[in-house]
mmCIF file of the N, C-alpha and C atoms, coordinates in Angstrom:
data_MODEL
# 
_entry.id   MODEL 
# 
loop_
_atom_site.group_PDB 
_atom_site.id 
_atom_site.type_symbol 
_atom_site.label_atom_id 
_atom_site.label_alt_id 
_atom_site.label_comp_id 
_atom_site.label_asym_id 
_atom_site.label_entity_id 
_atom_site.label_seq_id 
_atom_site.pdbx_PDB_ins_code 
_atom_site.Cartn_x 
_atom_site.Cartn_y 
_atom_site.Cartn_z 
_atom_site.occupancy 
_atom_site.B_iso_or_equiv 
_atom_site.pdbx_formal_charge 
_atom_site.auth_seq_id 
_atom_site.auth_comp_id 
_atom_site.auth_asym_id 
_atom_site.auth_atom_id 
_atom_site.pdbx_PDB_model_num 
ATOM 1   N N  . UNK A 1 1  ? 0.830  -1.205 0.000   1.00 0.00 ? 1  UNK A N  1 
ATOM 2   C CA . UNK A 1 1  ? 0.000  0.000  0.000   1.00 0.00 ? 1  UNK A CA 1 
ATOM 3   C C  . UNK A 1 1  ? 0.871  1.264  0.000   1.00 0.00 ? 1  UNK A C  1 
ATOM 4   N N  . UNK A 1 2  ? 1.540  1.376  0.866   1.00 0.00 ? 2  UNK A N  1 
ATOM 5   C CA . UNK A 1 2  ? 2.673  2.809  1.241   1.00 0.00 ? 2  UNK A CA 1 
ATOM 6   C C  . UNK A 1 2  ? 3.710  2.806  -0.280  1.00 0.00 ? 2  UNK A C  1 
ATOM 7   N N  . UNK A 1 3  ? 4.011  1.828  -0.825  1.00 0.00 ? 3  UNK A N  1 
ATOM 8   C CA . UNK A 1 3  ? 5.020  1.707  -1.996  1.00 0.00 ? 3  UNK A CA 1 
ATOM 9   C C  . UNK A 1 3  ? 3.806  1.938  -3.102  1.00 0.00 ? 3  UNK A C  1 
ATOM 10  N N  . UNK A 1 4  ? 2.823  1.514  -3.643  1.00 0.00 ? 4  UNK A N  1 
ATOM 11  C CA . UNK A 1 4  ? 1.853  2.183  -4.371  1.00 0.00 ? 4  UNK A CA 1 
ATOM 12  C C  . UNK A 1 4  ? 1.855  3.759  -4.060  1.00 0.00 ? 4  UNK A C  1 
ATOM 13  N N  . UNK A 1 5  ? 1.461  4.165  -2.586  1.00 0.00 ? 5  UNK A N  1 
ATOM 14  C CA . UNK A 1 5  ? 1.019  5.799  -2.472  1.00 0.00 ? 5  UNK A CA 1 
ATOM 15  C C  . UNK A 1 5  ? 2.305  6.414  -3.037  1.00 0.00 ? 5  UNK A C  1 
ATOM 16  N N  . UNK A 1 6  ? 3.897  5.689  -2.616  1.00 0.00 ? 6  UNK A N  1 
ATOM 17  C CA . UNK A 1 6  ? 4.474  6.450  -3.417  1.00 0.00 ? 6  UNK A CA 1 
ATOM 18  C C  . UNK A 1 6  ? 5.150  6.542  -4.989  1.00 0.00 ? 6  UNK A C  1 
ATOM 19  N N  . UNK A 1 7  ? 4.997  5.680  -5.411  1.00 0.00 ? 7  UNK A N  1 
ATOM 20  C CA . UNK A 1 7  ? 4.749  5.252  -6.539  1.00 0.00 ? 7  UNK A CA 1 
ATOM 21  C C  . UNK A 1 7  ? 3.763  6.587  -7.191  1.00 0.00 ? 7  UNK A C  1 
ATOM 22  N N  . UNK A 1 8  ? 2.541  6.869  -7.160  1.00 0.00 ? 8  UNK A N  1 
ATOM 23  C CA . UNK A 1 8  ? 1.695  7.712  -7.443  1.00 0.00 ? 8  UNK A CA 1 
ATOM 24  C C  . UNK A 1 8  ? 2.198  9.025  -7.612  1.00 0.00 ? 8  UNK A C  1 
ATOM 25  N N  . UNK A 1 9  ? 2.755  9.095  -5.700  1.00 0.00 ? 9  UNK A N  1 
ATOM 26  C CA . UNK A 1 9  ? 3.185  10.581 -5.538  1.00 0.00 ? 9  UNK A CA 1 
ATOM 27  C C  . UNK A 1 9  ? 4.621  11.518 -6.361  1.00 0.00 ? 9  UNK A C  1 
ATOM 28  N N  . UNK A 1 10 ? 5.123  10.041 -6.959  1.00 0.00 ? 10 UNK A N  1 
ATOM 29  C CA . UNK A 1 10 ? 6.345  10.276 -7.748  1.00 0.00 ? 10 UNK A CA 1 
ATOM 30  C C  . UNK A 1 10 ? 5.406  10.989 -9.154  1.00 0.00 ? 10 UNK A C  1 
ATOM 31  N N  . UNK A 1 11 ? 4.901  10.190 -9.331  1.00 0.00 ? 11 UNK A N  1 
ATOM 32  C CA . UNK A 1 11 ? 3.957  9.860  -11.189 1.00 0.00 ? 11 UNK A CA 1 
ATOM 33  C C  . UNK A 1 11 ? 3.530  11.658 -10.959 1.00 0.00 ? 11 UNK A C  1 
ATOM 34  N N  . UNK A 1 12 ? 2.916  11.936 -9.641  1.00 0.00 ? 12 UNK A N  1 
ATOM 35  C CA . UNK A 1 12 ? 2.105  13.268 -10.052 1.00 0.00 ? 12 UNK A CA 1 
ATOM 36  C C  . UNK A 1 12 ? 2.976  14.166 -9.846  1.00 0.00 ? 12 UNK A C  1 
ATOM 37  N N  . UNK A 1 13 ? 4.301  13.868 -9.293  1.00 0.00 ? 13 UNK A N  1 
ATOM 38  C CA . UNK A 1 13 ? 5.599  14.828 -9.555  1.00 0.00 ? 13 UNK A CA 1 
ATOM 39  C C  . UNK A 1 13 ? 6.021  15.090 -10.383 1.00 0.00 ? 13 UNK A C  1 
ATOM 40  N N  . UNK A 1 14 ? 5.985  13.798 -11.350 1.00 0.00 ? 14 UNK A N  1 
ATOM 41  C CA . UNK A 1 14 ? 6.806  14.037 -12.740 1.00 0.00 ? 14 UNK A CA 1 
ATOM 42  C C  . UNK A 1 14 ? 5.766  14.851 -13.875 1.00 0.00 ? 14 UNK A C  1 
ATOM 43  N N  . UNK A 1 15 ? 4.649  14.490 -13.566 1.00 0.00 ? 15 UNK A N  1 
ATOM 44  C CA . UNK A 1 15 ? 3.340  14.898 -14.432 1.00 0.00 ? 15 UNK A CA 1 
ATOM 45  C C  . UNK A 1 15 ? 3.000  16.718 -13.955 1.00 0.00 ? 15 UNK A C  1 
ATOM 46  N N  . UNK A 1 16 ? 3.473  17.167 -12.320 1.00 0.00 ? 16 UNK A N  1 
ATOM 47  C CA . UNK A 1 16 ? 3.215  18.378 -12.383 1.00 0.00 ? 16 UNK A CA 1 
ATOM 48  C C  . UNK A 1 16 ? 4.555  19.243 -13.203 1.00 0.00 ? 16 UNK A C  1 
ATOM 49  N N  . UNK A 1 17 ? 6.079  18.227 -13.021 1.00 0.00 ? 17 UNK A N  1 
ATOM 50  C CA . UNK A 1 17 ? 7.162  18.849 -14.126 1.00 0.00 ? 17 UNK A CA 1 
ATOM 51  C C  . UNK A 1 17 ? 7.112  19.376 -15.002 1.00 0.00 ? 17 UNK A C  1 
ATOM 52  N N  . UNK A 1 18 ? 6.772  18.367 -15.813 1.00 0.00 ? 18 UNK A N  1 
ATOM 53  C CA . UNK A 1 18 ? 6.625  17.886 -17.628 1.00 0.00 ? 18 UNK A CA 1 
ATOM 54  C C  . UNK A 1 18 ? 5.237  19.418 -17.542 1.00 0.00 ? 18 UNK A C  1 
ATOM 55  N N  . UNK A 1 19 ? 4.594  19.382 -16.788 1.00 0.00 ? 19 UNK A N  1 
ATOM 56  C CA . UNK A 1 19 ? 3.157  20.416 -16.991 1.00 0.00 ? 19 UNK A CA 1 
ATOM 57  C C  . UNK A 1 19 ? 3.489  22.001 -17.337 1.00 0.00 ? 19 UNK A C  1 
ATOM 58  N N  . UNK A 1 20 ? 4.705  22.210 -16.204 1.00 0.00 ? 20 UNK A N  1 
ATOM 59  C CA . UNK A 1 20 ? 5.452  22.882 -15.629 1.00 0.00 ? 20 UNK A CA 1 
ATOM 60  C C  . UNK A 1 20 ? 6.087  24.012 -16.977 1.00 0.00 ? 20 UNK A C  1 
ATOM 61  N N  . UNK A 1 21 ? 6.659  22.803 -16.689 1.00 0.00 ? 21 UNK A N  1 
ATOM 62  C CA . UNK A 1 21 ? 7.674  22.658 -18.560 1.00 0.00 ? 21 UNK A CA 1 
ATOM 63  C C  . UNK A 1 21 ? 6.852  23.171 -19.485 1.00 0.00 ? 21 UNK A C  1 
ATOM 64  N N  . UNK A 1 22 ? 5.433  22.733 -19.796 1.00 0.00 ? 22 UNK A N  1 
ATOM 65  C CA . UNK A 1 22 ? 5.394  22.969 -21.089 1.00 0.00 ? 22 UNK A CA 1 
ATOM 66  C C  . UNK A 1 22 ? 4.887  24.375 -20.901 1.00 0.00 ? 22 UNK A C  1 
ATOM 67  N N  . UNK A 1 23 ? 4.394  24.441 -19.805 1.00 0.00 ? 23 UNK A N  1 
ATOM 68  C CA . UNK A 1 23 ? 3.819  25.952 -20.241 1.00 0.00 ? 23 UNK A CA 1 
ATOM 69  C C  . UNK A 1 23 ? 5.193  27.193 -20.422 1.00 0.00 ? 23 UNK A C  1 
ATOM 70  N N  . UNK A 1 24 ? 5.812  26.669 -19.270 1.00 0.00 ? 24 UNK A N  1 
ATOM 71  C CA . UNK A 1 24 ? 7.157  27.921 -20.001 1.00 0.00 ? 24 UNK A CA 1 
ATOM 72  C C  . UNK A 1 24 ? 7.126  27.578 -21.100 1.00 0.00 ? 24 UNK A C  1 
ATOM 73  N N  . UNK A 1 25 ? 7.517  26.880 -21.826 1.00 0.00 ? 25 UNK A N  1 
ATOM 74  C CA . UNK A 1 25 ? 7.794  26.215 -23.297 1.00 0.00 ? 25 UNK A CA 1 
ATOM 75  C C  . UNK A 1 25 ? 6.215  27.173 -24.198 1.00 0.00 ? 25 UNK A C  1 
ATOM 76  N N  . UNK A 1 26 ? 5.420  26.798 -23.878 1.00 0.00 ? 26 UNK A N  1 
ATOM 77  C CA . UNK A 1 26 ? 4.288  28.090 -24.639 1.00 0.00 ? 26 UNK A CA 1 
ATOM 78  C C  . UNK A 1 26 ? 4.716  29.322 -24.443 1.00 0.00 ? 26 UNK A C  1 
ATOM 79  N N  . UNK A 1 27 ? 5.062  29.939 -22.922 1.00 0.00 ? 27 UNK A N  1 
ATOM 80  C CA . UNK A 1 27 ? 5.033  30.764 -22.619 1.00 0.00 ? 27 UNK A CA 1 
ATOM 81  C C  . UNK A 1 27 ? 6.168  31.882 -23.548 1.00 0.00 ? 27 UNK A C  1 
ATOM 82  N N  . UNK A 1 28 ? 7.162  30.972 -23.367 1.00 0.00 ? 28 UNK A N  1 
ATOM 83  C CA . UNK A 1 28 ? 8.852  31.204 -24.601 1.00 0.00 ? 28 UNK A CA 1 
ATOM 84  C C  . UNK A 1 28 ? 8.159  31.630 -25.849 1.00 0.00 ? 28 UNK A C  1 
ATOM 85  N N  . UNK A 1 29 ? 7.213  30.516 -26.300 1.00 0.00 ? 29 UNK A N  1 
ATOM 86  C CA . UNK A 1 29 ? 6.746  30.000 -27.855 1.00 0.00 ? 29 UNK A CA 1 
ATOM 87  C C  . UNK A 1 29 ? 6.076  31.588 -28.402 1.00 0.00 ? 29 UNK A C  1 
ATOM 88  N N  . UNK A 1 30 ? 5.213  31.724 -27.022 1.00 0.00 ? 30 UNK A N  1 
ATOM 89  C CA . UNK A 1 30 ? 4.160  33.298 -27.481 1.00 0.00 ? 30 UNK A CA 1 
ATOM 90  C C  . UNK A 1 30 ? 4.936  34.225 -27.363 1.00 0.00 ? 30 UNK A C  1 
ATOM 91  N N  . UNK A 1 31 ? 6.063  34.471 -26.474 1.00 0.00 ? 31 UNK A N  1 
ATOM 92  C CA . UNK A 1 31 ? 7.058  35.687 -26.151 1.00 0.00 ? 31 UNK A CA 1 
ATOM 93  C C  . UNK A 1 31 ? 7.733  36.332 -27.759 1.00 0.00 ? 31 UNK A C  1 
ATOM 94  N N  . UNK A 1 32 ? 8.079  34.714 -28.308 1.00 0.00 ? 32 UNK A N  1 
ATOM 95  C CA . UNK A 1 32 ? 9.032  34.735 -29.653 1.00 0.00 ? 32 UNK A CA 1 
ATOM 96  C C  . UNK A 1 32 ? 8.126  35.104 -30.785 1.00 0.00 ? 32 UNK A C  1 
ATOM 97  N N  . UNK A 1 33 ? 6.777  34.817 -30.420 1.00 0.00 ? 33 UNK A N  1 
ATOM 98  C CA . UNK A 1 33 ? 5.737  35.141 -31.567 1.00 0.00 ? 33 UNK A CA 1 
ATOM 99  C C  . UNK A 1 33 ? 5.689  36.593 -31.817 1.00 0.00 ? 33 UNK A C  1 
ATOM 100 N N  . UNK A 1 34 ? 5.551  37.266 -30.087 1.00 0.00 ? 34 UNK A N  1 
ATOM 101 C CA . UNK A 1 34 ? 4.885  38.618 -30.135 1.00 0.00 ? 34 UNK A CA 1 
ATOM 102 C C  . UNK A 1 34 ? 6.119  39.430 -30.385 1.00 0.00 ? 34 UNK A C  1 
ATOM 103 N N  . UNK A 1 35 ? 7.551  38.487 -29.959 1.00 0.00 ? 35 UNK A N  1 
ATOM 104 C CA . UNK A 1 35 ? 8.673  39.504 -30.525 1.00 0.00 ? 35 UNK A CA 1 
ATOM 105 C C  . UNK A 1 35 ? 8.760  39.956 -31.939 1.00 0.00 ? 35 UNK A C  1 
ATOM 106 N N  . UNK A 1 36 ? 8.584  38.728 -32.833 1.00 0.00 ? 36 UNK A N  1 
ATOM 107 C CA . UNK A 1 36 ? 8.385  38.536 -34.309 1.00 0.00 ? 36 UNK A CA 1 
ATOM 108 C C  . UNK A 1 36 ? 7.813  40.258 -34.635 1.00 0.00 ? 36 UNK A C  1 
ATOM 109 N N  . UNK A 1 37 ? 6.534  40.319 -34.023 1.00 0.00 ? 37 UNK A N  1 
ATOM 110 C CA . UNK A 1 37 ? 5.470  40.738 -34.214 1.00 0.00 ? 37 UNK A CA 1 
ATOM 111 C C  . UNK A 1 37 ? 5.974  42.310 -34.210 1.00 0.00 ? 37 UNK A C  1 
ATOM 112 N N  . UNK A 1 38 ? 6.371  42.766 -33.143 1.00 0.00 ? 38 UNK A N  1 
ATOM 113 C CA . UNK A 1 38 ? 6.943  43.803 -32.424 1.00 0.00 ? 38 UNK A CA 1 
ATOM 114 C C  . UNK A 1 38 ? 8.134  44.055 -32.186 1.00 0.00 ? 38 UNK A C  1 
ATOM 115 N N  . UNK A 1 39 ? 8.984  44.118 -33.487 1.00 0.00 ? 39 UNK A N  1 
ATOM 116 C CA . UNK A 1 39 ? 10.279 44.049 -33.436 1.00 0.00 ? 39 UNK A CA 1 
ATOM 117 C C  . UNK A 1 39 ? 11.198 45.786 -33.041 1.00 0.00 ? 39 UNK A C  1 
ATOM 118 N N  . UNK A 1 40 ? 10.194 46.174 -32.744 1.00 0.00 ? 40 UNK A N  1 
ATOM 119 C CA . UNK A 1 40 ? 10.539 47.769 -32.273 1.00 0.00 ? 40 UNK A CA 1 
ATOM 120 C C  . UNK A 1 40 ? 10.600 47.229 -30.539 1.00 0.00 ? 40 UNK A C  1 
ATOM 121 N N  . UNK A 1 41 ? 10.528 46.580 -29.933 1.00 0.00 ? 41 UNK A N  1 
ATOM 122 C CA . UNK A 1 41 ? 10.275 46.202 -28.654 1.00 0.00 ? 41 UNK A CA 1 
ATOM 123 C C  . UNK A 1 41 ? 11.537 45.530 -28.295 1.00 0.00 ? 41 UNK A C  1 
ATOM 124 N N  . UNK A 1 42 ? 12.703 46.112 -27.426 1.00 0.00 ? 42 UNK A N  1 
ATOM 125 C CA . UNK A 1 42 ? 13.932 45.342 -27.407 1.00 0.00 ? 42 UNK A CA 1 
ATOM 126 C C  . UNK A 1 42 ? 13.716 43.862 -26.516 1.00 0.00 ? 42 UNK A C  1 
ATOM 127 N N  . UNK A 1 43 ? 14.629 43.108 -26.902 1.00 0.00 ? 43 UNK A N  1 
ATOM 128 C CA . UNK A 1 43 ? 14.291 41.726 -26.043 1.00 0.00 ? 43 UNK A CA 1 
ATOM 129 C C  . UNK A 1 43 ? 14.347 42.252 -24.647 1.00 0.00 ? 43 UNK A C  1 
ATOM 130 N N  . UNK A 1 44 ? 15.546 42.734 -24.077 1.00 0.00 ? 44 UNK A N  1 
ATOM 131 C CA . UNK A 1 44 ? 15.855 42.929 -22.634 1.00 0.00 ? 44 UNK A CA 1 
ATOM 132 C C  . UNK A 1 44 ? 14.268 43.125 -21.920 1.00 0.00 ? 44 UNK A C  1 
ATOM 133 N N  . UNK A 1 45 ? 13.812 44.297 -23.013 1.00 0.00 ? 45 UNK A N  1 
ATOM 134 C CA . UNK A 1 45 ? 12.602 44.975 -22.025 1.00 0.00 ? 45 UNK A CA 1 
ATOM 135 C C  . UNK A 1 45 ? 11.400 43.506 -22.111 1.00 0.00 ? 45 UNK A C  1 
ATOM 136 N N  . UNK A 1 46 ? 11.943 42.569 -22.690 1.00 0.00 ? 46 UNK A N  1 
ATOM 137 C CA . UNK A 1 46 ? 10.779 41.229 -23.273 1.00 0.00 ? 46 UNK A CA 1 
ATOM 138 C C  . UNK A 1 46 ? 10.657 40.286 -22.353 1.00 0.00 ? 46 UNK A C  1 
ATOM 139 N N  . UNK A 1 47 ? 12.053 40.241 -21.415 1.00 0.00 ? 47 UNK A N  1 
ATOM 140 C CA . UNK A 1 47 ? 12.054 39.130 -20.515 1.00 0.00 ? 47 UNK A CA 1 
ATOM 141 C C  . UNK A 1 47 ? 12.317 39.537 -19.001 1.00 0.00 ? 47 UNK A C  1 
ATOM 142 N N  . UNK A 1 48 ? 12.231 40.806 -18.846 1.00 0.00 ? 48 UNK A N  1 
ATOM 143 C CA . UNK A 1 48 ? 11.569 41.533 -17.151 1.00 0.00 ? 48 UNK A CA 1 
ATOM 144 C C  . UNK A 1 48 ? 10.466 40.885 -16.806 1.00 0.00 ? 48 UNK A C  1 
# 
């Protein structure tokens, strides 16, 4: 039972990571879009 609960508690560790991850990973994805977009906008002031 206790080696199952942690078993689980690992799984929803790795699953809140990977979650974690991807949204920076969008978050990067839309930054690079709207830089595209707005290239009068210096990076420095992009990633404050």
């Amino acid at each position: 039972m206790q080696k199952g609960l942690a078993v689980a508690n690992k799984n929803n560790l790795l699953f809140g990571l990977a979650h974690k991850r991807s949204s920076l990973l969008l978050l990067t994805l839309l930054r690079l879009n709207l830089a595209e977009r707005y290239k009068d906008l210096t990076l420095e002031n992009f990633y404050l």
